[in-house]
N, C-alpha and C positions, 0 to 999 in steps of 0.2 A: 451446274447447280450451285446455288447458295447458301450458306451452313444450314437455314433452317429447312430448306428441301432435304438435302440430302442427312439431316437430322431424322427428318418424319420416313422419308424411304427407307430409312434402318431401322425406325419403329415397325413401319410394315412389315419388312421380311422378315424379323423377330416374330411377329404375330402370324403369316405365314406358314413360318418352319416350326412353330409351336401347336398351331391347328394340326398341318399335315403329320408331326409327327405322332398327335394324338389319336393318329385314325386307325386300324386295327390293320395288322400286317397283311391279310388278306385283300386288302383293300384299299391299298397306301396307293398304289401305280395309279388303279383307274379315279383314287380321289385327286391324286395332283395331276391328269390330264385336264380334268375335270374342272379344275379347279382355273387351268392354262385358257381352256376354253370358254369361259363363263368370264372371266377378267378381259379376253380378246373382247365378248361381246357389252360388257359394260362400258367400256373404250370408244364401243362403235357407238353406243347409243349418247356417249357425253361430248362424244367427237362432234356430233349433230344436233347438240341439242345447248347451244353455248349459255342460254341462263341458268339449264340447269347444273352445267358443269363449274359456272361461278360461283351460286348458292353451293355447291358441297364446298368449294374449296374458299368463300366469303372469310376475308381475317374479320369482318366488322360483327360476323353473328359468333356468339360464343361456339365453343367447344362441344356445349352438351347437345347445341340446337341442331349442326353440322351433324355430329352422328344419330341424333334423332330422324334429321333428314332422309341418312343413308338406309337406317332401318324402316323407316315407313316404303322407301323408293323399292327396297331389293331383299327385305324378309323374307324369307318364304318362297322366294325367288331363285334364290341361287344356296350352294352349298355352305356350310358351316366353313370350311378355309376362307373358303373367296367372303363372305358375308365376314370375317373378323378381319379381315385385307381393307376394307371398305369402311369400316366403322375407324379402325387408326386411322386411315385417308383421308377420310372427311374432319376427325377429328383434330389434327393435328395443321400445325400453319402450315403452310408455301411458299415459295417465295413469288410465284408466280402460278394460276392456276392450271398452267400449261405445263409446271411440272408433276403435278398429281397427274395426269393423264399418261404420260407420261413414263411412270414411274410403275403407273399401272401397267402399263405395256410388259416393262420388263419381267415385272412379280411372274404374270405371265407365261413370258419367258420360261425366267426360271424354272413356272410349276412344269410344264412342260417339257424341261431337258430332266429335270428330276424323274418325273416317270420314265423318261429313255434308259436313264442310268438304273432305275430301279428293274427295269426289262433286260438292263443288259445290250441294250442299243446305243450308248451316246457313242459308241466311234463308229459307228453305224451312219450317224443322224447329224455328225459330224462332216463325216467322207461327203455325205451325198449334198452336203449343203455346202463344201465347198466346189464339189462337182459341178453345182446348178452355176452358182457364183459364176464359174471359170464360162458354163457354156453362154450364161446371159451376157460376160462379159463381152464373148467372142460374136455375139452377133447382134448386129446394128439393129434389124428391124425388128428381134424379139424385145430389146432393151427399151426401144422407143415404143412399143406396143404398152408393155409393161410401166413404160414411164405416163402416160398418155391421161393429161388429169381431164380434157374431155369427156370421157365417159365417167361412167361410177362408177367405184371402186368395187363394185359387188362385179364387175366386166370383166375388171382386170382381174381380180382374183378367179373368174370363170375359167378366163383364158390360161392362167397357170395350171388349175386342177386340172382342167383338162390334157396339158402336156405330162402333167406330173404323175396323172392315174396310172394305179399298176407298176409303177416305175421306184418309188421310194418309200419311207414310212408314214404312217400318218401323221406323225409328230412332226414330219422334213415337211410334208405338205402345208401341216397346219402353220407352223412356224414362218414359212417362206407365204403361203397366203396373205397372214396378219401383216407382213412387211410389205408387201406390193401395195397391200391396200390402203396402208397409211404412211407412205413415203415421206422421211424427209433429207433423202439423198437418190442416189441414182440405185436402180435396183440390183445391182452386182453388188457393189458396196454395201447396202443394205446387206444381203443375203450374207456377205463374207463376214459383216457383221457376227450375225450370227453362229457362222462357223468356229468363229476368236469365241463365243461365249461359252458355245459347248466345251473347249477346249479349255476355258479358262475353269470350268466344272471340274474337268479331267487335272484340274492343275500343271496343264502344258503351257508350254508355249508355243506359236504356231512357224512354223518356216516356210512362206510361199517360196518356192523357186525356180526360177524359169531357168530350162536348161537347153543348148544347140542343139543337143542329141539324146535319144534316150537313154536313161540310166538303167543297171541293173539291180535286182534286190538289193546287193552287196555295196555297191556305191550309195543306196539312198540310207541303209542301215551305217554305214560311215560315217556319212556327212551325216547322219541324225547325232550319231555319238559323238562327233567331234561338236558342234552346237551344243550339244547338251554339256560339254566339259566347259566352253564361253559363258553361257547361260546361267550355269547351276542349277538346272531342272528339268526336267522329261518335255524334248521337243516334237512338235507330230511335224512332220515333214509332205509338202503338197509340191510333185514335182508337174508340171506342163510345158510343153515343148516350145522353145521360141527360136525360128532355124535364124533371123534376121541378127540372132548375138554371132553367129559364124562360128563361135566355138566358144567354151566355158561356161558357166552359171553366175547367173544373178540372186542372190537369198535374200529376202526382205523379212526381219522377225520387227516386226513392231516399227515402229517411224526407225529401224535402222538397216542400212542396206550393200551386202556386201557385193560390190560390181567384180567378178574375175572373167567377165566375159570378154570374147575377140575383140567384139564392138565399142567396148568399153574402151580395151584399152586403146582402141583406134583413136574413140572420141579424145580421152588424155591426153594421146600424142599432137593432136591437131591442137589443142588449147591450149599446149606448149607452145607450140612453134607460131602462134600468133603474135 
């Protein structure tokens, strides 16, 4: 994004976190579900409906028009958080209208992992959305079912619920839904996406690691605390089995990536000796 996008998405979450936090202690979880869910379906409705998601976000009509807009479109409509999410979105420039939508998504997001956190689920809601990640990763024709822009998106998100039912939270569901349905990468990556963001709530940082062999508690509780001394902060640790390293780990925190496996250093050795 470009300063004045990511100018107005900081206005947003500002107004956001100032709605939800005005809502009554009783009622803060199911307002920012609520809140997740209601901004998902404004998303769907602007995703499809492209003049009217240029008149919200038009730099050529003023400010007051834009959010007059938004209030005639969704008063009454949706909740007092998401309804003040909407009035800055509209109200405020873009740099492009495709980052207000966009931006929408994550608020979303956000409201979203916040109820988790307020239930006492984000490493909950976490675990199970890197879980998904890992299993979509591992199979061809669930990923290309999921990638599949043939059908519509209300399909592919059928086809998740339906695996997903009974199986995770409604937050994992909701969250990994919203992202199959509006893809704009492959759906692992999507999903893990969202794993990094729950974690980035939790103030972690994340350490995928593929290992030859399984580890025990004691080795993953290690290598967490040795990372977390590299780091300088609380890393969550996501070990998965990959027998093809032949022996040792590979740790990926962020674009950096530590290779100690067999295979690795196989590879080395050959790209020596070339």
């Amino acid at each position: 994004m470009y300063a004045a996008s990511r100018e107005a998405l900081s206005e947003a979450r500002e107004a956001l976190g100032s709605a939800l936090d005005s809502v009554s202690a009783g009622e803060a979880t199911a307002a920012a579900a609520q809140t997740g869910a209601e901004l998902f379906s404004v998303v769907s409705l602007l995703d499809g409906q492209r003049p009217l998601r240029n008149a919200l976000a038009d730099a050529s009509a003023s400010s007051e028009a834009r959010t007059a807009l938004a209030d005639k479109l969704f008063g009454g409509k949706v909740g007092e958080p998401t309804l003040a999410v909407l009035r800055i979105a509209a109200g405020r420039g873009w740099s492009v209208p495709r980052d207000m939508t966009d931006s929408l998504v994550r608020l979303g997001q956000e409201s979203l992992l916040r109820a988790a956190d307020d239930q006492d689920q984000l490493d909950t809601v976490e675990d199970e959305l890197f879980r998904l990640g890992r299993i979509v990763a591992g199979n061809a024709s669930l990923e290309q079912a999921l990638s599949d822009r043939s059908k519509p998106a209300s399909a592919v998100q059928e086809l998740l619920s339906k695996l997903l039912y009974g199986k995770v939270t409604a937050i994992t569901e909701a969250l990994a839904k919203q992202a199959v349905g509006r893809l704009r990468e492959a759906p692992a990556e999507a999903i893990d996406a969202l794993s990094h963001l729950a974690a980035d709530r939790r103030q972690k940082a994340v350490a995928l690691v593929r290992s030859a062999t399984e580890l025990t508690s004691e080795q993953v509780d290690r290598l967490g605390t040795t990372l977390e001394g590299i780091y300088g902060k609380p890393v969550t640790v996501h070990v998965e089995i990959d027998r093809e390293l032949l022996s040792g780990l590979v740790v990926r925190v962020g674009d950096e990536v530590i290779d100690g496996s067999g295979a690795g250093r196989l590879a080395a050795l050959r790209k020596t000796l070339k």
